[in-house]
C-alpha positions as CSV (number, residue, x, y, z in Angstrom):
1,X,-18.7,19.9,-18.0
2,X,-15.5,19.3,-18.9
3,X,-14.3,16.7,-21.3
4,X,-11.0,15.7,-20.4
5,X,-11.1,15.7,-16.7
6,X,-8.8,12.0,-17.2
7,X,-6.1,13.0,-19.1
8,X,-3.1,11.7,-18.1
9,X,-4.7,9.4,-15.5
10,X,-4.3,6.1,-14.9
11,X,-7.9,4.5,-14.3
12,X,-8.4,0.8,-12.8
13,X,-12.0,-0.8,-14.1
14,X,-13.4,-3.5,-12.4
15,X,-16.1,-5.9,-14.1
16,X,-15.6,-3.5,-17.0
17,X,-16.7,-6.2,-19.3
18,X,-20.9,-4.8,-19.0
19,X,-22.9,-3.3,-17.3
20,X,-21.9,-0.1,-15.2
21,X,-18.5,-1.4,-15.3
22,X,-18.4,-1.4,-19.4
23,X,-19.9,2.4,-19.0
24,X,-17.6,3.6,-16.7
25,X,-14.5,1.9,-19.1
26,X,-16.1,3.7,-22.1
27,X,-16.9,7.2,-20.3
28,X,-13.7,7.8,-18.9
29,X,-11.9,6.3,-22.3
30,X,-13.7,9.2,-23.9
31,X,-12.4,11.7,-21.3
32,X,-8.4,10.2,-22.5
33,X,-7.9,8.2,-19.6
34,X,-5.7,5.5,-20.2
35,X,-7.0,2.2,-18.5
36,X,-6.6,-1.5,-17.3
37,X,-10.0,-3.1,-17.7
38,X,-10.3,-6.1,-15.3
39,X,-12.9,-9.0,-15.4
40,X,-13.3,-12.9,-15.5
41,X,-14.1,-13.1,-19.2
42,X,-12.8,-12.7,-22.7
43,X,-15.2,-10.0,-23.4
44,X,-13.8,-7.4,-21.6
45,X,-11.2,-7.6,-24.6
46,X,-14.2,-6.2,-27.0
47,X,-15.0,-3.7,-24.2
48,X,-10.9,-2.2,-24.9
49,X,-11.5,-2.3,-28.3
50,X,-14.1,0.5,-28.3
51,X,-12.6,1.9,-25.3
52,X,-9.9,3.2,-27.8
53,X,-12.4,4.4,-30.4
54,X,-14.0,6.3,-27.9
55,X,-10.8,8.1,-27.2
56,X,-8.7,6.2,-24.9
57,X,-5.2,7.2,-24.3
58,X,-4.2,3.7,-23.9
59,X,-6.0,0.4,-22.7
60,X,-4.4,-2.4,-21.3
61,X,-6.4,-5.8,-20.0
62,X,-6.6,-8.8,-17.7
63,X,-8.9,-11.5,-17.1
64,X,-9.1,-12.7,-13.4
65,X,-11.3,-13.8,-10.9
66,X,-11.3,-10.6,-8.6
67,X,-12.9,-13.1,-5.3
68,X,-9.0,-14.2,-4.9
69,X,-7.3,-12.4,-3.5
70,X,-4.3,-13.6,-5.6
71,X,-6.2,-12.5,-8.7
72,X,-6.9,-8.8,-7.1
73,X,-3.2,-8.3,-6.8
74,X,-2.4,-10.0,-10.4
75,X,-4.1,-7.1,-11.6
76,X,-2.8,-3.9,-10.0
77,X,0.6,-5.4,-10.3
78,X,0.1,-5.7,-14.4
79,X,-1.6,-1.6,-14.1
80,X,1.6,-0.4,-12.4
81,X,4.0,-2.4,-14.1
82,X,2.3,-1.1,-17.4
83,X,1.5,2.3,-16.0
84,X,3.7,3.1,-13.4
85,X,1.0,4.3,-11.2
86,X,-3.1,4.0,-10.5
87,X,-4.7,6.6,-10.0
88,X,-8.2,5.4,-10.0
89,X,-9.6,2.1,-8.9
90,X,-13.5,1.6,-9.9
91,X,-14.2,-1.5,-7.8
92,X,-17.2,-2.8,-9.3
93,X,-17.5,-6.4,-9.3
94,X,-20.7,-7.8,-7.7
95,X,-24.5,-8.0,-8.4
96,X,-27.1,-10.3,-6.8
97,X,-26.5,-14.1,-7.9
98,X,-29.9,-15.1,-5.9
99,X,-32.9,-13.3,-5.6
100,X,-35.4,-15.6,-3.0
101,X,-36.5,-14.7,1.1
102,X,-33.3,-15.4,3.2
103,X,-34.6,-18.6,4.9
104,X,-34.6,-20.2,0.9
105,X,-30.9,-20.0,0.6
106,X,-28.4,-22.7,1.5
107,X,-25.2,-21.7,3.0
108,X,-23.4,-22.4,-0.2
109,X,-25.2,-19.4,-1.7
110,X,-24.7,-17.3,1.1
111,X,-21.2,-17.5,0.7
112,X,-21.4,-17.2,-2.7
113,X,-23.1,-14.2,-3.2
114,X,-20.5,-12.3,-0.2
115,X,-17.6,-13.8,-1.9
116,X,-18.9,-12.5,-5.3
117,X,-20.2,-8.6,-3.8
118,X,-17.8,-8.2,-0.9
119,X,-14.5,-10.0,-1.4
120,X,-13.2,-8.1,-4.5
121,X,-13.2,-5.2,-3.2
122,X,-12.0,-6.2,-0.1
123,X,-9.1,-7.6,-2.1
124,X,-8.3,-4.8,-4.8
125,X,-8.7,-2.2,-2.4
126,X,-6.5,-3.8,-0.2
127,X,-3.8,-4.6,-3.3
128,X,-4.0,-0.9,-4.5
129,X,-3.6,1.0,-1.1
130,X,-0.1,0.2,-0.6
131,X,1.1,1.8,-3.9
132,X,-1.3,5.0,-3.8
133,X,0.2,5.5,-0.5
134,X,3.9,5.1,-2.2
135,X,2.6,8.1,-4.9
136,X,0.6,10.0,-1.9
137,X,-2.5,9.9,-3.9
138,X,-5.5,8.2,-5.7
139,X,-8.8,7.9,-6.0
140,X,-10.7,4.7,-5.2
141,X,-14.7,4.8,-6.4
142,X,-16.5,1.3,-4.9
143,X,-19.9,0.5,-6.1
144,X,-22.1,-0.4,-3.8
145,X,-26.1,-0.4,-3.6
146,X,-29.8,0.5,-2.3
147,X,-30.3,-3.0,-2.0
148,X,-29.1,-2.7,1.6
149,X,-32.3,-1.5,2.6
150,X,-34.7,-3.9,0.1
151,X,-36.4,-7.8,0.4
152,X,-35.1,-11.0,-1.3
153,X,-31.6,-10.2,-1.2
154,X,-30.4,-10.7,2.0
155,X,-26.8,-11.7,1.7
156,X,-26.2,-9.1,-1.2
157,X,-27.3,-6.5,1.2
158,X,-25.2,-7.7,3.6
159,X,-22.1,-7.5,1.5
160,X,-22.7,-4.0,0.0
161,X,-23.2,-3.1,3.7
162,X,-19.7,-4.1,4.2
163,X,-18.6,-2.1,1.1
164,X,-20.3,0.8,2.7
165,X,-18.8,0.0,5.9
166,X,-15.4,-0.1,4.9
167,X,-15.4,2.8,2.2
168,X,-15.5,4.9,5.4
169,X,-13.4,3.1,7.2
170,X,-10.5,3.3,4.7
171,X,-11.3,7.1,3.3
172,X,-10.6,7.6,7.1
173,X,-7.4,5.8,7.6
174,X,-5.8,7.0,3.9
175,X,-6.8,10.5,3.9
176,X,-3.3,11.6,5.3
177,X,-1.8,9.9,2.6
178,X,-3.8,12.3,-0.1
179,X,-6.3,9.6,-0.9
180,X,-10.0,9.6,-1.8
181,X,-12.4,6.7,-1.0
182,X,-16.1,7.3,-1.9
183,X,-19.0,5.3,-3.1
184,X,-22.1,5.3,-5.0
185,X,-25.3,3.2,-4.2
186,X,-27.1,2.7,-7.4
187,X,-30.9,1.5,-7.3
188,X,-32.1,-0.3,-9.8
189,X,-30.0,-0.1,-13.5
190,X,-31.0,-1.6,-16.6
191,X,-28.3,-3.3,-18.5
192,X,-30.4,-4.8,-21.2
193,X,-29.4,-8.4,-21.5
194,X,-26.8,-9.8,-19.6
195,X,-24.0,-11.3,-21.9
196,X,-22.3,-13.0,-19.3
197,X,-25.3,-14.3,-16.9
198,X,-24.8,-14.0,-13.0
199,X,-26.8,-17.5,-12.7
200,X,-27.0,-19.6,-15.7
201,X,-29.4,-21.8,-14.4
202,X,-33.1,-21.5,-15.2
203,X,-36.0,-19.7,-13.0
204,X,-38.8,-21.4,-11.6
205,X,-42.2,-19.6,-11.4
206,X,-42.0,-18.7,-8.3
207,X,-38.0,-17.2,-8.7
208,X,-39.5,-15.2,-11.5
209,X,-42.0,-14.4,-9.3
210,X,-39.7,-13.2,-6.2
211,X,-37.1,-11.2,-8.7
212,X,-40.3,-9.1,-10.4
213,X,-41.0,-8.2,-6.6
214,X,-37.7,-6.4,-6.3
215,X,-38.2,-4.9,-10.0
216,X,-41.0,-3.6,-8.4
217,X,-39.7,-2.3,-5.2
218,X,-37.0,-0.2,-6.9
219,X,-39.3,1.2,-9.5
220,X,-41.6,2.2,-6.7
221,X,-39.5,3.6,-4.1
222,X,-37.4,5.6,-7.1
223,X,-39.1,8.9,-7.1
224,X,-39.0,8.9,-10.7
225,X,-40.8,5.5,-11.1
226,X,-37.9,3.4,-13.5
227,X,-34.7,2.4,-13.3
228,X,-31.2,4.0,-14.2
229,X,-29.3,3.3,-17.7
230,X,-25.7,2.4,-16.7
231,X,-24.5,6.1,-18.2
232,X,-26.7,7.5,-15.4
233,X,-24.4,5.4,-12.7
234,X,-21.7,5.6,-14.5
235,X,-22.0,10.0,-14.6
236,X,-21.8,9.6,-11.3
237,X,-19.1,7.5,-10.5
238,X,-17.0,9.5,-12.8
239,X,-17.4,12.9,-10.9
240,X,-16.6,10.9,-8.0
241,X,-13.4,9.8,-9.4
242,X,-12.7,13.4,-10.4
243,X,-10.9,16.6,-9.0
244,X,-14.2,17.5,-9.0
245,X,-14.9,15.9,-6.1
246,X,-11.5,17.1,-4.5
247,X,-13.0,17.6,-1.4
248,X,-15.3,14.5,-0.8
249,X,-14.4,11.3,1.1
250,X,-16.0,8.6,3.2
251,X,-19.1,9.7,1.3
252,X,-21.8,6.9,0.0
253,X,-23.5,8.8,-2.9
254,X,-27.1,7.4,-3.6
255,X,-28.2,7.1,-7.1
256,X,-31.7,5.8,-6.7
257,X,-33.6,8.5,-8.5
258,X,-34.5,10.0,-5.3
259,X,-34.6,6.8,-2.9
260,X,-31.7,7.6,-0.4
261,X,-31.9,4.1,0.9
């Protein structure tokens, strides 16, 4: 493998401040990229910090909330203005905010947990395409997930099926212009504890009882029986985002240790 496959690129992060994001920030910052990490919190300043240890060319960030749209174009308007250019984005803002049988959530939940897995990258894709059309290149990687074919997490499903849905859609529309538009459905990843919590608010028995069922379902239906680290998603979404992968688009890549989804 090579070790510099980044070099001289200009690499977008989303939700870079843990998690698969914060992997993917510190994987490509070891392969020189030079980045804009993206997120809602102050962390993601700690997250550029050892970015450049690892190797970073450069590492600029901003703290937004990628579910407006406003804040989606706030932030490939600071990479370009920086940069000059993107030639990655990683969209990968999202992640289950419920876990409960659909007919438990309220409608302000539904809509919370699309505008929290769909809407960014709805909205950065939609902010970058415009100026990797202008350059006649790029690479966009979205993250998406094997939750679209799980129990408990009905409206998350329903927004990663949109995010497979329209990684096709657009890899279809852009590849005249010389862009790539993939994806990778990750099962389930283990990020260790969760420094910035998706729902602060605490579990009842029987939440704990419906979220251990879908830690179950992915362990079991993962032919290796356990879950991912983030470097294992992250490996992924990197050769993705590489000339590696020159001649893939409109792909969904499944990294489910075996489970397809």
């Amino acid at each position: 493998m090579r070790f510099d496959r980044f070099e001289n690129c200009v690499a977008v992060v989303t939700g870079a401040a843990q998690g698969i994001g914060r992997s993917v920030a510190l994987q490509m910052a070891a392969e020189k990229a030079s980045l804009l990490l993206v997120d809602r919190s102050e962390i993601v300043k700690e997250v550029a910090e050892e970015a450049l240890v690892a190797g970073a060319a450069t590492v600029q960030t901003i703290v937004v909330d990628l579910e407006q749209y406003a804040g989606a174009c706030q932030a490939v308007d600071a990479a370009v203005s920086h940069f000059g250019r993107i030639d990655i984005l990683v969209n990968n803002v999202g992640g289950t905010i419920w876990v409960q049988p659909y007919e438990v959530y309220n409608e302000e939940q539904i809509e919370a947990e699309i505008r929290r897995s769909l809407f960014p990258t709805l909205w950065c894709s939609h902010a970058v395409l415009t100026q990797m059309q202008k350059q006649e290149s790029g690479v966009i990687v979205n993250v998406s997930s094997l939750a679209t074919r799980s129990t408990n997490r009905v409206p998350y499903a329903a927004a990663k099926g949109g995010v497979n849905a329209m990684t096709v859609c657009m890899a279809f529309e852009n590849a005249k212009y010389g862009i790539r538009i993939n994806a990778v459905a990750p099962g389930g990843t283990d990020i260790g504890e969760r420094r910035i919590p998706r729902n602060s608010k605490p579990m009842s028995q029987l939440e704990k009882e419906w979220y251990q069922s879908i830690v179950d379902e992915a362990t079991e239906l993962s032919f290796m029986k356990r879950y991912s680290a983030p470097e294992e998603q992250a490996n992924a979404i990197l050769f993705l985002a590489s000339d590696e992968a020159s001649y893939i688009t409109g792909t969904v890549l499944s990294v489910g240790g075996g489970y397809q989804g």
